[in-house]
C-alpha positions in Angstrom: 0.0 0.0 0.0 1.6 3.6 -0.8 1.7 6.0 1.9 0.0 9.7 1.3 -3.3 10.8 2.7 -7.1 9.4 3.2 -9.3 12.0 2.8 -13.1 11.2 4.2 -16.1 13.2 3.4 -18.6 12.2 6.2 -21.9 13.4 4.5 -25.1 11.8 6.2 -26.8 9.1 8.1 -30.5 8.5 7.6 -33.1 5.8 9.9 -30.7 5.6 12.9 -32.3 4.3 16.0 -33.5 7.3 18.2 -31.6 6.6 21.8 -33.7 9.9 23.1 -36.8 8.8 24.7 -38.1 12.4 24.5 -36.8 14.6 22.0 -34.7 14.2 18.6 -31.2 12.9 19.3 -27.6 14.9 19.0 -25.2 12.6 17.2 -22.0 12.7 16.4 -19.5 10.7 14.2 -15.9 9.0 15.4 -13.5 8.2 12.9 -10.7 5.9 13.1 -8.1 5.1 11.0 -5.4 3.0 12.9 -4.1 5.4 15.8 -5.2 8.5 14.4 -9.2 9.7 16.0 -11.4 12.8 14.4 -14.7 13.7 15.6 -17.0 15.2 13.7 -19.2 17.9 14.7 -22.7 17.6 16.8 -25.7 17.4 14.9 -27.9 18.9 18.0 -31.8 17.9 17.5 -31.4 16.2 14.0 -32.7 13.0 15.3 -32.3 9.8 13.1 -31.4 11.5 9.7 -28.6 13.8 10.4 -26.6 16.0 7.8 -23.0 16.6 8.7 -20.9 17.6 5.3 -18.0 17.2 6.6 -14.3 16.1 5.3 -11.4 14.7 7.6 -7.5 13.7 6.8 -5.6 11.1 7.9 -2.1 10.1 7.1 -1.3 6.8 5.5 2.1 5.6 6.4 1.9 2.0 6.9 2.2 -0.9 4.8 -0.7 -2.8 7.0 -4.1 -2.3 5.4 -6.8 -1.9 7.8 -10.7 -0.9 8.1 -12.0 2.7 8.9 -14.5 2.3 11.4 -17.1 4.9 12.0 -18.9 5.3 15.4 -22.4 6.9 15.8 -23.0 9.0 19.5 -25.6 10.4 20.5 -24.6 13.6 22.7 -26.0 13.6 26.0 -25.9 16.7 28.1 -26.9 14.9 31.8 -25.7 11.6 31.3 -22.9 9.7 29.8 -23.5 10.1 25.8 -25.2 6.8 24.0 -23.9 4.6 21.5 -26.2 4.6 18.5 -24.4 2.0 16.1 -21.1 1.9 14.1 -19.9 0.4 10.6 -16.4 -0.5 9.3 -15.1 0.3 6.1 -12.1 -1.8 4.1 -9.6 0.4 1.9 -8.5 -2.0 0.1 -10.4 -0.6 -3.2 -9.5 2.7 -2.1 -6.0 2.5 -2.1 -5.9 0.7 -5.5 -8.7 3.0 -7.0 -8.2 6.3 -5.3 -11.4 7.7 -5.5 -15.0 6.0 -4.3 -17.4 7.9 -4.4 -19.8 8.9 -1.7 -22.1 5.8 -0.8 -24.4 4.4 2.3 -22.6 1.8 4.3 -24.6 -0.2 7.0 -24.5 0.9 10.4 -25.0 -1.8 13.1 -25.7 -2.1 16.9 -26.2 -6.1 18.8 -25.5 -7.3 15.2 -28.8 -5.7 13.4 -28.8 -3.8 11.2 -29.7 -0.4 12.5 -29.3 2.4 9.6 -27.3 3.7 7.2 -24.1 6.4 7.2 -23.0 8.0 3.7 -19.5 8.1 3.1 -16.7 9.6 0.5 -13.3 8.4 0.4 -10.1 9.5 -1.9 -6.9 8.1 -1.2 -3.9 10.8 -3.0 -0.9 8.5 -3.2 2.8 10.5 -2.0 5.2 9.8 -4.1 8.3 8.7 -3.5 11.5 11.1 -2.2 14.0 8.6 -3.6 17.3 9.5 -5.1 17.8 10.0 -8.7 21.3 10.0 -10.0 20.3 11.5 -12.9 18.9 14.3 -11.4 21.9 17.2 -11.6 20.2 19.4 -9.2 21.2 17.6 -6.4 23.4 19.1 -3.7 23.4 22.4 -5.9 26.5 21.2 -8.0 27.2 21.1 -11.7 30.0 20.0 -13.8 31.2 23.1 -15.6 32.3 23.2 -19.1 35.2 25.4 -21.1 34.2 26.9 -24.0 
């Protein structure tokens, strides 16, 4: 896999499982990719179809290819906040296709299936700092000629 940067475009959810008994629920997306955490904004009282919009980064710079996994919270202001479900997305077609366009991936809770999150993905490859020795440029010298 080539190193360089994962861009994600967390755009939607739609018929997530209210965890408010009363009112519309807050949620809120966390995004893993190996170590690295973001957290997406609050969507405060947009209930079981929120719209987020929003694009993350994450540096690529293993060889291991692993799953993005997306957690759904539901922001609670007197109590600890409430899972509402989470999916997992492989890379492997990312990182050979670069681009996948935005599409619904199944979000799950207890192992049902529990509603939908709609995701974009581009991978933009690095590439490589290696040494040329037929590049003269390097170290600022060049063989002079006599005219």
């Amino acid at each position: 896999m080539p190193q360089g940067v994962l861009e994600v475009l967390l755009v939607s959810a739609k018929g997530l499982q209210n965890t408010d008994m009363l009112f519309n629920m807050d949620p809120y997306v966390i995004i893993t990719y190996r170590t690295q955490e973001k957290k997406s904004t609050v969507a405060s009282g947009k209930g079981s179809n929120p719209e987020w919009n929003e694009t993350f980064l994450f540096d690529v710079t293993s060889n291991d290819s692993t799953d993005l996994k997306i957690k759904i919270m539901d922001k609670d202001s007197m109590s600890t906040d409430d899972f509402v479900g989470h999916a997992s997305i492989p890379l492997d077609a990312l990182f050979r296709e670069g681009d996948i366009p935005a599409k619904s991936y199944s979000v799950m809770k207890d192992d049902a299936h529990c509603g939908e999150i709609r995701i974009g993905l581009n991978f933009t490859a690095q590439r490589s700092r290696g040494f040329d020795p037929m590049d003269a440029n390097i170290g600022g010298w060049k063989q002079s000629g006599r005219d």
